[in-house]
PyMOL Python script that loads the backbone (N, CA, C, O; Angstrom):
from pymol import cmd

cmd.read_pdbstr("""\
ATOM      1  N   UNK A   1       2.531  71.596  12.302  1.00  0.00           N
ATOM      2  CA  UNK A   1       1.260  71.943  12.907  1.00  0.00           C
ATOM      3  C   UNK A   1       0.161  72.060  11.851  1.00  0.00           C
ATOM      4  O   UNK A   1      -0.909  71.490  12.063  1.00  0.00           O
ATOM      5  N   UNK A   2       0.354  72.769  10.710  1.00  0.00           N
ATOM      6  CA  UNK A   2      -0.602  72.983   9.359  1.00  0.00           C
ATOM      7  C   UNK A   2      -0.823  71.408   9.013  1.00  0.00           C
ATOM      8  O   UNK A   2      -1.942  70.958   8.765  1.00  0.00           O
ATOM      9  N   UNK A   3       0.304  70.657   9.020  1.00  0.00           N
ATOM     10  CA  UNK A   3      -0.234  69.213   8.346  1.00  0.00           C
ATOM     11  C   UNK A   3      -1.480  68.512   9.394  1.00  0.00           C
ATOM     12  O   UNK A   3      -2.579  67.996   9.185  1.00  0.00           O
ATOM     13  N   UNK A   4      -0.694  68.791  10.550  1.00  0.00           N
ATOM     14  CA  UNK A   4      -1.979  67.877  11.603  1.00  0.00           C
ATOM     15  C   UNK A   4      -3.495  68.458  11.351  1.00  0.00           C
ATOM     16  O   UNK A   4      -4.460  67.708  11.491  1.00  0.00           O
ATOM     17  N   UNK A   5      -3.678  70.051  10.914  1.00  0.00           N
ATOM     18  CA  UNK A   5      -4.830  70.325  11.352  1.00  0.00           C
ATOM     19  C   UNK A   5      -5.490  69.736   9.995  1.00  0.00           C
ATOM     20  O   UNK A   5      -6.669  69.392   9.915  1.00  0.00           O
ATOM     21  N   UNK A   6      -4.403  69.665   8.781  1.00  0.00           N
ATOM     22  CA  UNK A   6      -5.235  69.729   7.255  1.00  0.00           C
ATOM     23  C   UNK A   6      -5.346  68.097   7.481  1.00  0.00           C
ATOM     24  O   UNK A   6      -6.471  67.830   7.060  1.00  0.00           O
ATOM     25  N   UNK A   7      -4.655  66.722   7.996  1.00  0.00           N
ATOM     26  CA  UNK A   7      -5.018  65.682   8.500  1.00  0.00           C
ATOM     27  C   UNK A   7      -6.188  65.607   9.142  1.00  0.00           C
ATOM     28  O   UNK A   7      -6.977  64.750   8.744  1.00  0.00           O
ATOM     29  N   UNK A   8      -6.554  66.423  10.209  1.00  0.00           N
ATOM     30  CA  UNK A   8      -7.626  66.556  11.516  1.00  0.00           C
ATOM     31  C   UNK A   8      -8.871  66.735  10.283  1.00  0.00           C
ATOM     32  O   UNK A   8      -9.609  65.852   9.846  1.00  0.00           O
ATOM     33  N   UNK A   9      -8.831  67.762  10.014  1.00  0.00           N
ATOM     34  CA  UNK A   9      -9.865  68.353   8.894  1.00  0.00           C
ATOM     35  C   UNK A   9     -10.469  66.943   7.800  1.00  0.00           C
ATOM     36  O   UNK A   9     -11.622  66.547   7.627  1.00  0.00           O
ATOM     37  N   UNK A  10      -9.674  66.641   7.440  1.00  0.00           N
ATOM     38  CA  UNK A  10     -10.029  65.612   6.048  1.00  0.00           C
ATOM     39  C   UNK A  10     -10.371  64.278   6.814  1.00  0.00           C
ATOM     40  O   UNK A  10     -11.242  63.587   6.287  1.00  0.00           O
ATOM     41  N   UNK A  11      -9.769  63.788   8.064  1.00  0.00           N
ATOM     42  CA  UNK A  11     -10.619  62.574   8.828  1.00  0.00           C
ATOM     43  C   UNK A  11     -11.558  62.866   9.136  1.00  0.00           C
ATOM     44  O   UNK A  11     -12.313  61.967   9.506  1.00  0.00           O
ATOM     45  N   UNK A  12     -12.209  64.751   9.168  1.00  0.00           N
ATOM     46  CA  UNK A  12     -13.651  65.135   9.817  1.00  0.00           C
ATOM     47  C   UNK A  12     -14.650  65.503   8.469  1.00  0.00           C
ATOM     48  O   UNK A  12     -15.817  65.854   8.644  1.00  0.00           O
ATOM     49  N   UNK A  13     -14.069  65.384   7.159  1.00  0.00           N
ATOM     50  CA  UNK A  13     -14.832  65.804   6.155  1.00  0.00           C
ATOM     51  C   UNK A  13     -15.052  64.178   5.572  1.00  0.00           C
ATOM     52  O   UNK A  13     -16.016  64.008   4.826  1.00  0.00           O
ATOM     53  N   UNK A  14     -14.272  63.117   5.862  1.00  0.00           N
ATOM     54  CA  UNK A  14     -14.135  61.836   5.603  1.00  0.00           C
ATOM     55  C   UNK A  14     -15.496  61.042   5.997  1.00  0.00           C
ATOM     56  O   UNK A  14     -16.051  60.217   5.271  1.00  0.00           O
ATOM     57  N   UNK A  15     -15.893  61.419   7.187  1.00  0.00           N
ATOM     58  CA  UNK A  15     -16.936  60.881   7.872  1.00  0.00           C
ATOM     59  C   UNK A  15     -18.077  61.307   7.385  1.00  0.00           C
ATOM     60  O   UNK A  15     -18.118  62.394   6.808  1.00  0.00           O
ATOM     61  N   UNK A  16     -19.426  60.366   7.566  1.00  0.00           N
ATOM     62  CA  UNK A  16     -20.343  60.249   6.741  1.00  0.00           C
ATOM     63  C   UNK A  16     -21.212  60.422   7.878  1.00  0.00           C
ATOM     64  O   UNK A  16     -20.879  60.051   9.003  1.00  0.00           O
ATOM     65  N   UNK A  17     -22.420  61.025   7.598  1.00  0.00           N
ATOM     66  CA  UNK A  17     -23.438  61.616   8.628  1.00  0.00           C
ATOM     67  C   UNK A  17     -24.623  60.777   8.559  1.00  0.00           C
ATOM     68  O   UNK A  17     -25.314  60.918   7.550  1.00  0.00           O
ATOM     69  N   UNK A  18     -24.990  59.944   9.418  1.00  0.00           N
ATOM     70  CA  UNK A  18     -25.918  58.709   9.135  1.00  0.00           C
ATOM     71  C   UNK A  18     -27.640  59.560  10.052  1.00  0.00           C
ATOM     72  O   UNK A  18     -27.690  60.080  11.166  1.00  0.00           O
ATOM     73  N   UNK A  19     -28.435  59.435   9.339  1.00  0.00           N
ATOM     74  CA  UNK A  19     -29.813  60.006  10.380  1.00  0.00           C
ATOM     75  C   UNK A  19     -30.002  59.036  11.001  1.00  0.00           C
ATOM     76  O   UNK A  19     -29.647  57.868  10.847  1.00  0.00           O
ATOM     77  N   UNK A  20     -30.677  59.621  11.845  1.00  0.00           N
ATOM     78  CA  UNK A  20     -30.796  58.167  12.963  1.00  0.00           C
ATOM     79  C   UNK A  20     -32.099  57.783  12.366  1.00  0.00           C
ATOM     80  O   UNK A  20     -32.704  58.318  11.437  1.00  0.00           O
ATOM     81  N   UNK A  21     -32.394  56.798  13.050  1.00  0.00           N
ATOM     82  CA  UNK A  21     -33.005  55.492  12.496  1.00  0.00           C
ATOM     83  C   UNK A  21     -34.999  55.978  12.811  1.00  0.00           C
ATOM     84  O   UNK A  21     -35.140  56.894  13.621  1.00  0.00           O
ATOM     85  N   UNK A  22     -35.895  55.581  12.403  1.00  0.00           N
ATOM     86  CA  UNK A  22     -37.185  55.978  12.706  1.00  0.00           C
ATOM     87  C   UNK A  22     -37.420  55.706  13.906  1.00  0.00           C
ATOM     88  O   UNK A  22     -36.646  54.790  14.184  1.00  0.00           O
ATOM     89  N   UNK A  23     -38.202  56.029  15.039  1.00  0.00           N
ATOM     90  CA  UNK A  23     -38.382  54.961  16.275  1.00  0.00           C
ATOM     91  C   UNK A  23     -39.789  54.509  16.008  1.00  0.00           C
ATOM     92  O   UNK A  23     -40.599  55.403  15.761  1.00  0.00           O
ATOM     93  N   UNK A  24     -40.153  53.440  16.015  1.00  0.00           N
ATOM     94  CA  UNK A  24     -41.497  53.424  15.472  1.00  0.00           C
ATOM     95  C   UNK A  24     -42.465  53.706  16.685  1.00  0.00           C
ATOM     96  O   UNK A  24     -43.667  53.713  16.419  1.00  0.00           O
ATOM     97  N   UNK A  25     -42.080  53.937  17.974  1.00  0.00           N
ATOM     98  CA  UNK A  25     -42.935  54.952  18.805  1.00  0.00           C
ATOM     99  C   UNK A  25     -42.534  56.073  19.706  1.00  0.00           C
ATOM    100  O   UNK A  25     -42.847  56.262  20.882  1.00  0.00           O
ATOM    101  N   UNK A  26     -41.779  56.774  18.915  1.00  0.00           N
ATOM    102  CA  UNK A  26     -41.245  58.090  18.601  1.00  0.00           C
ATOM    103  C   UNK A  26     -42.767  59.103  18.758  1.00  0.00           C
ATOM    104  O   UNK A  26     -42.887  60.131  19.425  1.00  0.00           O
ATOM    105  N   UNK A  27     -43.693  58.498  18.009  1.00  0.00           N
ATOM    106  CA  UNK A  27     -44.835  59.548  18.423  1.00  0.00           C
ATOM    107  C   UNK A  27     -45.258  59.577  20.125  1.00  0.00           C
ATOM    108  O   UNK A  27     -45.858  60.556  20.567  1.00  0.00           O
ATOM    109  N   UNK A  28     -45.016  58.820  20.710  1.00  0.00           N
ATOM    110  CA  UNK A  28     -45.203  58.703  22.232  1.00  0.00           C
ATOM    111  C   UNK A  28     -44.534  59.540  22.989  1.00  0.00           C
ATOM    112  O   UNK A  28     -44.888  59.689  24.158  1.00  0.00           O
ATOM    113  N   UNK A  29     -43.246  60.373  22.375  1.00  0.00           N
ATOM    114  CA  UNK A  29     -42.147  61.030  22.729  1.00  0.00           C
ATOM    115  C   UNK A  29     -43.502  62.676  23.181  1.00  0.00           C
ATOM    116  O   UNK A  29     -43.613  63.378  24.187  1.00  0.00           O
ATOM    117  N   UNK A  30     -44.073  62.661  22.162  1.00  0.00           N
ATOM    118  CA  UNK A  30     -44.855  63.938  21.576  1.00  0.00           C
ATOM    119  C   UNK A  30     -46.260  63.914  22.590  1.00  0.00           C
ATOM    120  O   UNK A  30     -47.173  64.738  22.651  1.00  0.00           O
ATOM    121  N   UNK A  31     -46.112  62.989  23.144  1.00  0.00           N
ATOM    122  CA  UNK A  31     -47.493  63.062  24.125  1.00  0.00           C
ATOM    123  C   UNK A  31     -47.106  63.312  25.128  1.00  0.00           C
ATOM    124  O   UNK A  31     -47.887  63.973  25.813  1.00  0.00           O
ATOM    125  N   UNK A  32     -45.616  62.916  25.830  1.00  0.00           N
ATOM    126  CA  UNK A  32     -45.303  62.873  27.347  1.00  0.00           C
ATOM    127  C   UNK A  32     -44.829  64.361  27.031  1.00  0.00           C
ATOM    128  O   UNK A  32     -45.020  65.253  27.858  1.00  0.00           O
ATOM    129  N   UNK A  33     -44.175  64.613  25.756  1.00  0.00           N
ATOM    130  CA  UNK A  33     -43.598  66.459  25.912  1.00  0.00           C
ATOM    131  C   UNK A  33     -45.077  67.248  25.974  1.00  0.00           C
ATOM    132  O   UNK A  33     -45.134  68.295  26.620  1.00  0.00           O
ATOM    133  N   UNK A  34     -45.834  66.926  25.546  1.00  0.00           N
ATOM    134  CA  UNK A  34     -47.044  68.059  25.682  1.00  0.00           C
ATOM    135  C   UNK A  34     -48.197  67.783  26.316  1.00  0.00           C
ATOM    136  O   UNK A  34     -49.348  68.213  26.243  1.00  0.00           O
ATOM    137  N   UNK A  35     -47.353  66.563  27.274  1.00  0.00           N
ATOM    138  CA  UNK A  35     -48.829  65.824  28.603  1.00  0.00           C
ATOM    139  C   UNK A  35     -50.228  65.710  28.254  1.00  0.00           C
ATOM    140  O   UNK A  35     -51.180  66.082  28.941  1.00  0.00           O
ATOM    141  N   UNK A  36     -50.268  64.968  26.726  1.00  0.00           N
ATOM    142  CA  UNK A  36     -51.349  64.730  26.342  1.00  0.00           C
ATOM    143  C   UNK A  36     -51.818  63.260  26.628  1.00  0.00           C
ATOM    144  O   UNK A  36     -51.119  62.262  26.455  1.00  0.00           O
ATOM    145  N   UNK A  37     -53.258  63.280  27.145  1.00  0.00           N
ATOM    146  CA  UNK A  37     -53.904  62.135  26.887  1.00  0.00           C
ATOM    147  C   UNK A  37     -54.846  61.491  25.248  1.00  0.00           C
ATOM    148  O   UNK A  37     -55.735  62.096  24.647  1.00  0.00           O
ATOM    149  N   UNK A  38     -54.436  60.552  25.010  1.00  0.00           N
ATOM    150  CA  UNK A  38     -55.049  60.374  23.938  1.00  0.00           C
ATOM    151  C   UNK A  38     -55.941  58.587  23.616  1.00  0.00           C
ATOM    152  O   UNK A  38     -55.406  57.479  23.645  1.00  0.00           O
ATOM    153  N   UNK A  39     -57.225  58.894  23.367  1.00  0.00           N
ATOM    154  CA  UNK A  39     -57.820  57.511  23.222  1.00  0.00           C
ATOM    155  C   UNK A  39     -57.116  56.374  22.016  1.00  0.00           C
ATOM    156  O   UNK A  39     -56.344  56.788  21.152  1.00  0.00           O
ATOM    157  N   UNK A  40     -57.405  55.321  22.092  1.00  0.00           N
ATOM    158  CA  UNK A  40     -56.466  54.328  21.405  1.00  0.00           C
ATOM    159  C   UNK A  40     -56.489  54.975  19.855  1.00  0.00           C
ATOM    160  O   UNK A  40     -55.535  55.046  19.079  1.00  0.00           O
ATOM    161  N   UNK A  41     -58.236  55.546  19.586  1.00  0.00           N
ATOM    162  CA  UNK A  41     -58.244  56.100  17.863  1.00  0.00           C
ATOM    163  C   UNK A  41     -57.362  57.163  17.891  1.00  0.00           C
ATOM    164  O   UNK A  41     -56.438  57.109  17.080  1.00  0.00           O
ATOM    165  N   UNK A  42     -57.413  57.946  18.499  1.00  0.00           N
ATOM    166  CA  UNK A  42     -56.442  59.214  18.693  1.00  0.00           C
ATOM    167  C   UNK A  42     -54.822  58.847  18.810  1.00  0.00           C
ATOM    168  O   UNK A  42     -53.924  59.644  18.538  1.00  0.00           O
ATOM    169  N   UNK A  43     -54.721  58.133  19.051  1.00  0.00           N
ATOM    170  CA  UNK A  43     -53.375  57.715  19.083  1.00  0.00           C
ATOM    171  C   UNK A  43     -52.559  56.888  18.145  1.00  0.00           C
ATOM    172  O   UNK A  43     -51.369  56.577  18.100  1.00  0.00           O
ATOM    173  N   UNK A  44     -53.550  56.654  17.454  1.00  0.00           N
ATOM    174  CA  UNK A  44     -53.675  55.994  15.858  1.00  0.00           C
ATOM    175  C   UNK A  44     -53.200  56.373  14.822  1.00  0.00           C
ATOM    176  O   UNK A  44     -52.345  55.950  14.044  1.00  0.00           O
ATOM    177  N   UNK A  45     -54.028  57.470  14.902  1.00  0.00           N
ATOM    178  CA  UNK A  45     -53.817  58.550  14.066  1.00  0.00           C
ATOM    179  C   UNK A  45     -52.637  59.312  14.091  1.00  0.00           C
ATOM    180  O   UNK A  45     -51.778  59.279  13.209  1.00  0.00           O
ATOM    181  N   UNK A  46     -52.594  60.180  15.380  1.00  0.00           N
ATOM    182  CA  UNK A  46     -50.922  60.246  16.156  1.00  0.00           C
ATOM    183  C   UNK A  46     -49.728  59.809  15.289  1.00  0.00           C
ATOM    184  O   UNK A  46     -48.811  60.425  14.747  1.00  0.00           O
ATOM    185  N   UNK A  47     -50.120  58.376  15.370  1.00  0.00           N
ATOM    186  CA  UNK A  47     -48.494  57.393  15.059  1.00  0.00           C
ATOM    187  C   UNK A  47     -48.660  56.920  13.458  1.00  0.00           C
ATOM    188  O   UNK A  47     -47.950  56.157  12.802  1.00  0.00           O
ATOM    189  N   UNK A  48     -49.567  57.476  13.172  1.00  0.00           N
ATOM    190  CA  UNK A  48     -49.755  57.309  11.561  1.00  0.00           C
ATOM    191  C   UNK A  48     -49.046  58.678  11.371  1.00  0.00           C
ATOM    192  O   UNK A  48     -47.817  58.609  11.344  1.00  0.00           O
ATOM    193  N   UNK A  49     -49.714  60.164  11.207  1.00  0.00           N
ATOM    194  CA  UNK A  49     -49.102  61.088  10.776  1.00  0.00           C
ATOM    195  C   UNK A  49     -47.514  61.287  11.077  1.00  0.00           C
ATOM    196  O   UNK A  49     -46.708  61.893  10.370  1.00  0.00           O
ATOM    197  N   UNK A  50     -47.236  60.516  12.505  1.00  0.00           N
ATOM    198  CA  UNK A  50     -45.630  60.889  12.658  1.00  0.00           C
ATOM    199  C   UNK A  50     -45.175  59.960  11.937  1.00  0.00           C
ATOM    200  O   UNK A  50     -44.107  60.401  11.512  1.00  0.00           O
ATOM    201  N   UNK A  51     -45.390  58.544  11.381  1.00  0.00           N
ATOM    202  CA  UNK A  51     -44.598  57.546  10.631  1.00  0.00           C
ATOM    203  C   UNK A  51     -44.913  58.575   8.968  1.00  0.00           C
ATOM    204  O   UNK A  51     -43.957  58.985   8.310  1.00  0.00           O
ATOM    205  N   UNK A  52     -45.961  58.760   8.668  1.00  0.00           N
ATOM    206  CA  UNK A  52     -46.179  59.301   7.544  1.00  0.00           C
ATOM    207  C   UNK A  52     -45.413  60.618   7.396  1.00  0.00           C
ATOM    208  O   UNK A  52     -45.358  60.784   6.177  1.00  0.00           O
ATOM    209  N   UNK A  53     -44.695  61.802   8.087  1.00  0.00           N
ATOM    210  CA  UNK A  53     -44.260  62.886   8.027  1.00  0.00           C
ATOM    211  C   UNK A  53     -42.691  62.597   8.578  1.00  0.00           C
ATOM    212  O   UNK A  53     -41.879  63.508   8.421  1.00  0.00           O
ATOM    213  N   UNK A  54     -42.486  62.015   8.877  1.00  0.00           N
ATOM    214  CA  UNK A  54     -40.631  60.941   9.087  1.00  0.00           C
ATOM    215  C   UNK A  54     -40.327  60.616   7.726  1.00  0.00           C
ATOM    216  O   UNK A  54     -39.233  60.862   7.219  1.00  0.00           O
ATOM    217  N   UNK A  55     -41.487  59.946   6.996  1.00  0.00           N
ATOM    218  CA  UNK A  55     -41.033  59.391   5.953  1.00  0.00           C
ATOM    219  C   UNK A  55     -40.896  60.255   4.957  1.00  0.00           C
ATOM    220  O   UNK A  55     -40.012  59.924   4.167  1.00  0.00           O
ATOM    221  N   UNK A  56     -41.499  61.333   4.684  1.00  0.00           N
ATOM    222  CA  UNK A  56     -41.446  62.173   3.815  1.00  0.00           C
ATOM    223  C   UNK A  56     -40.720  62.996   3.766  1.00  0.00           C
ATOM    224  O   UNK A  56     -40.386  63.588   2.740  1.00  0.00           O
ATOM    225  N   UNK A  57     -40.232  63.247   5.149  1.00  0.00           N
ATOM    226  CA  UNK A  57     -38.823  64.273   5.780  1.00  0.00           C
ATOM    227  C   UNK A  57     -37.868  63.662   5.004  1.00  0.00           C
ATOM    228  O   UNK A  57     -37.398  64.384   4.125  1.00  0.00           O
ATOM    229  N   UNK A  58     -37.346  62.273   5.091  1.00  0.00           N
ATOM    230  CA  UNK A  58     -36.293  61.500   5.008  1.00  0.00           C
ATOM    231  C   UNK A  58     -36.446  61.289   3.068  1.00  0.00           C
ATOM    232  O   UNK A  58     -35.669  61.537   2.147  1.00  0.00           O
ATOM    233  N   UNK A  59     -37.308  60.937   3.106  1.00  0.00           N
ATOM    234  CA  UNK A  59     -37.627  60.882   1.202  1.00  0.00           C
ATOM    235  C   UNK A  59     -37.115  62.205   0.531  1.00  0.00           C
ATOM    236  O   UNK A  59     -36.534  62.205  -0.555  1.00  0.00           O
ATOM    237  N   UNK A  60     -37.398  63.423   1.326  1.00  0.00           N
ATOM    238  CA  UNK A  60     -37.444  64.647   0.522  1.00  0.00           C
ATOM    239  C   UNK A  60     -36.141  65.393   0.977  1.00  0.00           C
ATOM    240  O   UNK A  60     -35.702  66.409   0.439  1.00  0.00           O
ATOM    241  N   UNK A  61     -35.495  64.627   2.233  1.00  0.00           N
ATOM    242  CA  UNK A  61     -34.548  65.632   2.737  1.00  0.00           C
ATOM    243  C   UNK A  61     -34.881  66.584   3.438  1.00  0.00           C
ATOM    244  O   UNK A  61     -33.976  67.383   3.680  1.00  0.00           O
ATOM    245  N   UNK A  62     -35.921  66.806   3.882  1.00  0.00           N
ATOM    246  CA  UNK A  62     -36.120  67.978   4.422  1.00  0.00           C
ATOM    247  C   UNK A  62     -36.653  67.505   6.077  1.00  0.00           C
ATOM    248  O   UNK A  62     -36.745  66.325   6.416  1.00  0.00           O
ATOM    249  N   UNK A  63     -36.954  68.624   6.946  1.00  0.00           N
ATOM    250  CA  UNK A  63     -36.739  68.896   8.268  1.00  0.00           C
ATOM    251  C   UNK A  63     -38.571  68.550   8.274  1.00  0.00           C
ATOM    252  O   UNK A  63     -39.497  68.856   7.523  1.00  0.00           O
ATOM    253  N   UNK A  64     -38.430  67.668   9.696  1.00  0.00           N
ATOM    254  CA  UNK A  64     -40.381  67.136   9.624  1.00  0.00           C
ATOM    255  C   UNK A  64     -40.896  68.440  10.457  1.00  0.00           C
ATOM    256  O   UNK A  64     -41.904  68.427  11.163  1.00  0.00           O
ATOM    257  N   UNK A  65     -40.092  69.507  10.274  1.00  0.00           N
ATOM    258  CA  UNK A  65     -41.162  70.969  11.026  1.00  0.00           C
ATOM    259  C   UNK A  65     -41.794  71.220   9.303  1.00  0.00           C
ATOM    260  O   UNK A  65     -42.862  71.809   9.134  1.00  0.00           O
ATOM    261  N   UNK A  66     -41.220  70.849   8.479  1.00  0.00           N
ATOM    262  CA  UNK A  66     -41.263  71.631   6.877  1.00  0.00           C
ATOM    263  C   UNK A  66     -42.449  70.744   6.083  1.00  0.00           C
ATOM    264  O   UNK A  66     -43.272  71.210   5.296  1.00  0.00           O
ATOM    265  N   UNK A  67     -42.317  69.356   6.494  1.00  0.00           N
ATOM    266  CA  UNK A  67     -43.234  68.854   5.760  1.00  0.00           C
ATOM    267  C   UNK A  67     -44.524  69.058   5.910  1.00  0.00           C
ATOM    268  O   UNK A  67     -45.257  69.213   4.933  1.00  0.00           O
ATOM    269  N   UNK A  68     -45.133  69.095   7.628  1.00  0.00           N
ATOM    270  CA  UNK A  68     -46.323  69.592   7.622  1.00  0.00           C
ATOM    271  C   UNK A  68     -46.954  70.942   7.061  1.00  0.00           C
ATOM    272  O   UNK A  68     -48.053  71.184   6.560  1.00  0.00           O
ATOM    273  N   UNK A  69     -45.771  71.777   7.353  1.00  0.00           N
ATOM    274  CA  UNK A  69     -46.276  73.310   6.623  1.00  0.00           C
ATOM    275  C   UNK A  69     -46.383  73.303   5.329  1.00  0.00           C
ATOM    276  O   UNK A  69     -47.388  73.864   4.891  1.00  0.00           O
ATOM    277  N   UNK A  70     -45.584  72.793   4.495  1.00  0.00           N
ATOM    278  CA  UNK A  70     -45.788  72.665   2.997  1.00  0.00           C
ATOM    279  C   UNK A  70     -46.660  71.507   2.827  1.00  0.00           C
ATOM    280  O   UNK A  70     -46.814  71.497   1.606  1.00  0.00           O
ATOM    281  N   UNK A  71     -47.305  70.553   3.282  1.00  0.00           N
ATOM    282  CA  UNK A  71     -48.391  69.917   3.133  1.00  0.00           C
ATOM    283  C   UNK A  71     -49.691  70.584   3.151  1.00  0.00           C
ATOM    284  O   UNK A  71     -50.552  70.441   2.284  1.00  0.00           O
ATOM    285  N   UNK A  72     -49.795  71.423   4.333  1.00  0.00           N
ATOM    286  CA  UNK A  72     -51.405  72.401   4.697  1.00  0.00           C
ATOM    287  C   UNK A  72     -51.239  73.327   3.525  1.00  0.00           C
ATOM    288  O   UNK A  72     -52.295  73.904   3.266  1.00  0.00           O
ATOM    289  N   UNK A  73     -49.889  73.755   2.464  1.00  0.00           N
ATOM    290  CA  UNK A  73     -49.845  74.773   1.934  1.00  0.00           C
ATOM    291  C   UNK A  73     -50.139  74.239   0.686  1.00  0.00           C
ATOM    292  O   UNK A  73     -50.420  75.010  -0.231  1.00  0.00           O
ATOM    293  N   UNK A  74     -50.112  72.743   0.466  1.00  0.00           N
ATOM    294  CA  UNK A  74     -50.843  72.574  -0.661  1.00  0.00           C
ATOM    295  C   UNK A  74     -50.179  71.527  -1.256  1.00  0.00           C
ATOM    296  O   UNK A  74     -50.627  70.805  -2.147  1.00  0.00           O
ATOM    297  N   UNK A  75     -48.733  71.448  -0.562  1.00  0.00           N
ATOM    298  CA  UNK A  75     -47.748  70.592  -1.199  1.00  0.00           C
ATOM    299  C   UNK A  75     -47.683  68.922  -0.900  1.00  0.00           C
ATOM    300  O   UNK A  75     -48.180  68.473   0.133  1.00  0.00           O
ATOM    301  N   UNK A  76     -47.241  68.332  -1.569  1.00  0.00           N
ATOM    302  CA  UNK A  76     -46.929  66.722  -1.514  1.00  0.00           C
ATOM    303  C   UNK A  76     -48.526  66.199  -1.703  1.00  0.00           C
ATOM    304  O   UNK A  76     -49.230  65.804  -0.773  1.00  0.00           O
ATOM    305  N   UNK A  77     -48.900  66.279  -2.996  1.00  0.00           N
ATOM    306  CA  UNK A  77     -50.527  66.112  -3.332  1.00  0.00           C
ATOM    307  C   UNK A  77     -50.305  65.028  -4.004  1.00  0.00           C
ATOM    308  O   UNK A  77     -51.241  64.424  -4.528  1.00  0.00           O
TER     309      UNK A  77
END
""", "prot")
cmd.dss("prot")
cmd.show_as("cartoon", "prot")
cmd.util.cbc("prot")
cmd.orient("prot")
């Protein structure tokens, strides 16, 4: 029973954790959750900051709630 679980264990530490992939209109996700309307410039902008704050999540490792706050705080200059 100890061998199966220390088997079970090491096929689950074996596996590699892939992020999923960018959606490149993933920012559209963020308008229907907060029933926003937005003009074509506004929406521009929109899908710029979410491609621009994905990428920096994924560059830096870190969580895209973190990048904007440490950006307004002064960071990634």
């Amino acid at each position: 029973m100890e061998l199966l679980i220390a088997l079970n264990l090491l096929l689950l530490l074996l596996q590699k954790y892939e992020k999923p992939r960018t959606r490149e209109d993933g920012y559209k996700d963020l308008l229907t959750y907060n029933h926003k309307v937005f003009n074509a410039r506004q929406t521009q902008a929109l899908r710029s900051l979410y491609l621009w704050r994905d990428g920096i999540a994924r560059q830096q490792d870190e969580s895209t709630g973190f990048v904007v706050v440490f950006f307004l705080n002064g960071g990634y200059s």
